[in-house]
C-alpha positions, -999 to +999 in steps of 0.1 A: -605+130+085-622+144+120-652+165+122-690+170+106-688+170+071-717+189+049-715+162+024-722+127+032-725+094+016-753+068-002-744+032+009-760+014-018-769-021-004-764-028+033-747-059+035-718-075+048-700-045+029-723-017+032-723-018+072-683-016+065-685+013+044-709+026+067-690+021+102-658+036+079-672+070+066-696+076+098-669+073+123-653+101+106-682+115+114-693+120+079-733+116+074-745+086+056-774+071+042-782+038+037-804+025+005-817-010-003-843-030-019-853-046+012-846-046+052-808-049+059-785-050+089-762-016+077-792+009+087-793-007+120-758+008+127-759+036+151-736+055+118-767+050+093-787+086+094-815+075+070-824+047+057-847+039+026-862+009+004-855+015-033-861+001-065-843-032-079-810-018-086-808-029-123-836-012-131-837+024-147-861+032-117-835+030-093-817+057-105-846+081-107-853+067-069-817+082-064-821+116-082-860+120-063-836+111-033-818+139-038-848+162-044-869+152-014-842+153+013-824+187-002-785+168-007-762+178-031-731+167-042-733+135-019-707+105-028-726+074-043-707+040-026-727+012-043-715-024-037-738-045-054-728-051-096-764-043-105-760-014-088-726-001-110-742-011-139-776+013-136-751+044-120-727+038-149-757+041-180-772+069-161-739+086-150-744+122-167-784+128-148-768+113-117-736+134-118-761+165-116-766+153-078-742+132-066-705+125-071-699+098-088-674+074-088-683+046-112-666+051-144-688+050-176-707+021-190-681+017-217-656+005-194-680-009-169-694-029-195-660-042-205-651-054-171-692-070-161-689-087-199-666-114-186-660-124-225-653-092-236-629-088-201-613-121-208-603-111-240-588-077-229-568-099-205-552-116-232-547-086-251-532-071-222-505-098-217-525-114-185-529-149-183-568-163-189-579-196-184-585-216-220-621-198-232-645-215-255-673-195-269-701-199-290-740-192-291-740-231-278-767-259-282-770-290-270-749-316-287-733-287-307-698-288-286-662-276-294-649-312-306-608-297-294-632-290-255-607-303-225-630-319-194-636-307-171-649-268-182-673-245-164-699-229-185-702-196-170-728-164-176-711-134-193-732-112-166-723-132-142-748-121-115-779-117-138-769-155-148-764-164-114-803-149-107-817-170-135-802-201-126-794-203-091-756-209-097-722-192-107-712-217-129-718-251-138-690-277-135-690-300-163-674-334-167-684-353-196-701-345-232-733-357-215-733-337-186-728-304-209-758-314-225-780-318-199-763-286-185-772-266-214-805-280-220-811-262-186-795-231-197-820-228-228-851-228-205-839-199-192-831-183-225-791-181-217-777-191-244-759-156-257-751-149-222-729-182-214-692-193-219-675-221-212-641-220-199-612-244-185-617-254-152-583-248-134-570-277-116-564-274-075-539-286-061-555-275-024-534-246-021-546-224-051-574-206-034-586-174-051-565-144-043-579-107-047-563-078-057-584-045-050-571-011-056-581+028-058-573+038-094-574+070-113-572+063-149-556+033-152-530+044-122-527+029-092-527+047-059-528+020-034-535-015-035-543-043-012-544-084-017-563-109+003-569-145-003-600-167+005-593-194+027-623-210+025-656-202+008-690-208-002-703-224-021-673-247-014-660-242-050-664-206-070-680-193-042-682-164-015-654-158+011-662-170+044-625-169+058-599-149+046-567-137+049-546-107+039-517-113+016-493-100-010-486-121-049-464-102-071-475-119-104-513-107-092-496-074-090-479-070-124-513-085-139-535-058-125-515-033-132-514-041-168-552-048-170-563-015-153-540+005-175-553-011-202-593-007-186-584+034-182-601+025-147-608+053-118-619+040-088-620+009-063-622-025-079-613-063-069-597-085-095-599-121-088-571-146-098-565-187-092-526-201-099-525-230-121-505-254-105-494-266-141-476-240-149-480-222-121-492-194-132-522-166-120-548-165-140-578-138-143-614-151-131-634-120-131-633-079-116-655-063-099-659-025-099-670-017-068-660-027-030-664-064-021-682-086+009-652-088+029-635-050+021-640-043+060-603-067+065-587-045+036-599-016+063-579-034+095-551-041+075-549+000+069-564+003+031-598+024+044-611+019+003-647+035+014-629+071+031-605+071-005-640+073-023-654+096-001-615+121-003-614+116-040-650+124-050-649+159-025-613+168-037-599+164-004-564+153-001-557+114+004-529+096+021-529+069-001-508+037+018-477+027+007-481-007+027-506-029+045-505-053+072-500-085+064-513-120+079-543-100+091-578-127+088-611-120+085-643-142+094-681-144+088-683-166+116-723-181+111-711-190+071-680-204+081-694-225+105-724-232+081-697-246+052-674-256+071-695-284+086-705-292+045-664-290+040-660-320+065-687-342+051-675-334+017-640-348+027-629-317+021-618-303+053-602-314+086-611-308+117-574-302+127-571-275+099-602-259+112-594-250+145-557-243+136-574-218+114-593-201+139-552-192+160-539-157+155-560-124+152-595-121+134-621-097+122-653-104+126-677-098+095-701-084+116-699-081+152-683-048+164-683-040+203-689-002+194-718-010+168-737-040+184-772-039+167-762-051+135-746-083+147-779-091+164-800-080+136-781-097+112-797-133+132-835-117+135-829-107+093-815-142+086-844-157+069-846-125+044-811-127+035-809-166+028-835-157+001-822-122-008-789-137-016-793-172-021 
C-alpha cells in the first residue's frame, strides 16, 4: 500500500498499541485519527491527523461520540481499529448505527459476547476439543465452596476487565479454604458475585510462560497467523507483557484453529494459552478480539495485523503471510525495568538471565527514531497512565 488514501482510520485508544496501529496505517500514508478518553502518547505521533477526547468506551455515549464524529468532520466509510475490550464490546451492541459510517470490523455482540464471557468461552473450548484448565462455577458465598476444589485456584471475573476495574486485580490466587473466604468476602462488596469463576491454577514449572496466538480471520478461517510468547510480565504472575518474543507452538495452532471455527470469527484476535507441565498440554486462558499491547513485534516480524484491517474493511486486496520471522523480541523498556527489579527481590529472577535477555535484536515498545515525540511524551504522560491503567 503507497499513496493518499480517501478513507482513513479511528485508532481507538492511544496506547502502547494504538501508536502501533497508528505508525502502521499512517506510514502508508493513510489518514488516521486518534480517539481516547483522556491525553495519550499515539496523537503525539507526527501519523495522528486529529485527535479527540471521547466518552468512557463502555458506555452507549461513546458510540454516539463516534457517529457525531462522523457527522462533524464529514468522514465516511472510515475503518474503526479499537484496541481496548470496552471498546469491542460498545462497537459490537451498536454495530448496525455504526456500520452506517464507518467499516466495521468487530463481529457482532453474539460472538463478542461469547469470547469477553470467559465462562461461556471456556465452555466452547471444551466443546470444541481444546484443552481448559479445571473450571468451578457457582453464584459463590463465603464458606459455600466446591468440597471436590483442588488448591491452589484463581477466582477470576467472567468480564475480565470490568472485574479487574472493580477490584484492582485480574485474578485472585487462592491457597487455602480460608483465604477463598476472605477473597470472596471482598468480591461481595463489590457486588461480583455473578461475574466470578474459580478455576485451576496451572502449575509452572518456569518455562510455561503464556504464549499468544493472534490471527486475521474471516469466518472462522484463518488467513495468517502469528505466535509470540511473554517472557516476562507484569504483574509478575497473570499479568501484562513487558518482554516478549516471537515464536511458533503447533498444539496452540491446532487449538485456535478449532476454537475460531467453532467462534465463526472475522477479524484480528489474540488467544492466550499456558502448557501444563503435568501433562504437558496448552491450555486456553482467555481471547481477545481486537489487537493487543505488544502487536507492534507481530508488525517487525512481518504480520502488519492493523494494514489487514484497514485492506479487508476497503476491499482492497491483501497479501496475507505465509510465514513470520522468528526469534524476533520486543521490549517496553521503563516496565521491564520497573518489574524486573520486583522479579529479583521476589527471588524470581536473576541477574544473569536479565542481561542475557537483553542479547540479540529488540523492538522497542515505544521509541522509534522516525516518530520521536511519543517516546518523550510517554515520560511527561507517565503519571496519567499509572492511574489510567493501573
Amino acid at each position: 500500500m503507497n499513496g493518499k488514501f480517501k478513507n482513513g482510520a479511528i485508532i481507538i485508544e492511544g496506547h502502547v498499541q494504538g501508536l502501533s496501529n497508528t505508525r502502521s496505517l499512517g506510514e502508508s500514508g493513510i489518514p488516521v485519527f486518534v480517539v481516547d478518553t483522556s491525553d495519550c502518547i499515539a496523537r503525539y505521533s507526527k501519523f495522528c491527523t486529529k485527535f479527540f477526547k471521547c466518552p468512557e468506551y463502555i458506555k452507549d455515549e461513546f458510540a454516539v461520540f463516534l457517529i457525531d464524529l462522523a457527522e462533524k468532520e464529514k468522514i465516511k466509510d472510515w475503518v474503526l481499529v479499537p484496541s481496548n475490550d470496552h471498546a469491542v464490546i460498545t462497537i459490537s451492541k451498536h454495530k448496525r448505527e455504526l456500520e452506517k459510517y464507518f467499516k466495521v470490523i468487530t463481529p457482532h455482540y453474539r460472538i463478542i459476547e461469547k469470547i469477553y464471557d470467559k465462562l461461556k468461552l471456556t465452555g466452547i473450548a471444551r466443546d470444541s476439543g481444546v484443552p481448559v484448565p479445571e473450571t468451578y462455577h457457582a453464584v459463590l458465598k463465603p464458606g459455600d465452596i466446591p468440597e471436590d476444589i483442588k488448591f491452589p485456584v484463581l477466582i477470576k471475573g467472567r468480564s475480565g476487565l470490568s472485574f479487574y476495574k472493580k477490584l484492582g486485580k485480574k485474578a485472585f490466587l487462592v491457597h487455602d479454604r480460608i483465604q477463598m473466604d476472605n477473597c470472596l468476602s471482598d468480591i461481595n462488596l463489590k457486588n461480583e458475585f455473578e461475574n466470578s469463576f474459580i478455576q485451576e491454577l496451572i502449575p509452572s514449572d518456569g518455562t510455561n510462560n503464556t504464549v499468544s496466538f493472534t490471527a486475521f480471520c474471516e469466518h472462522g478461517d484463518i488467513k495468517t497467523y502469528w505466535m509470540g510468547i511473554k517472557l516476562r510480565e507484569h504483574p509478575i504472575q497473570f499479568g501484562t507483557a513487558t518482554f516478549a518474543e516471537s515464536v511458533f507452538e503447533n498444539d496452540c495452532h491446532v487449538n485456535s484453529v478449532k476454537l475460531l471455527k467453532k467462534l465463526d470469527y472475522t477479524g484480528v484476535c489474540e488467544i492466550e494459552y499456558i502448557r501444563d507441565p503435568r501433562d504437558g498440554l496448552y491450555k486456553l486462558i482467555e481471547m481477545n478480539a481486537r489487537t493487543w499491547l505488544w502487536v507492534s513485534l507481530a508488525r517487525e516480524c512481518g504480520v502488519d495485523y492493523a494494514k489487514y484491517i484497514y485492506c479487508y474493511c476497503q476491499d482492497l486486496p491483501v497479501d496475507f503471510p505465509g510465514k513470520y520471522a522468528l526469534g524476533i523480541r520486543w521490549i517496553n523498556y521503563f516496565t521491564d525495568t520497573i518489574f524486573s527489579v520486583k522479579a529479583f527481590l521476589a527471588g524470581k529472577l536473576r541477574i544473569n538471565e536479565y542481561l542475557t535477555s537483553l542479547k540479540g535484536p529488540r523492538i522497542p515498545a515505544i521509541w522509534n527514531r522516525r516518530d520521536k515525540i511519543p517516546g518523550i511524551m510517554f515520560f511527561v504522560l507517565l503519571p496519567c497512565i499509572i492511574f489510567k491503567r493501573g
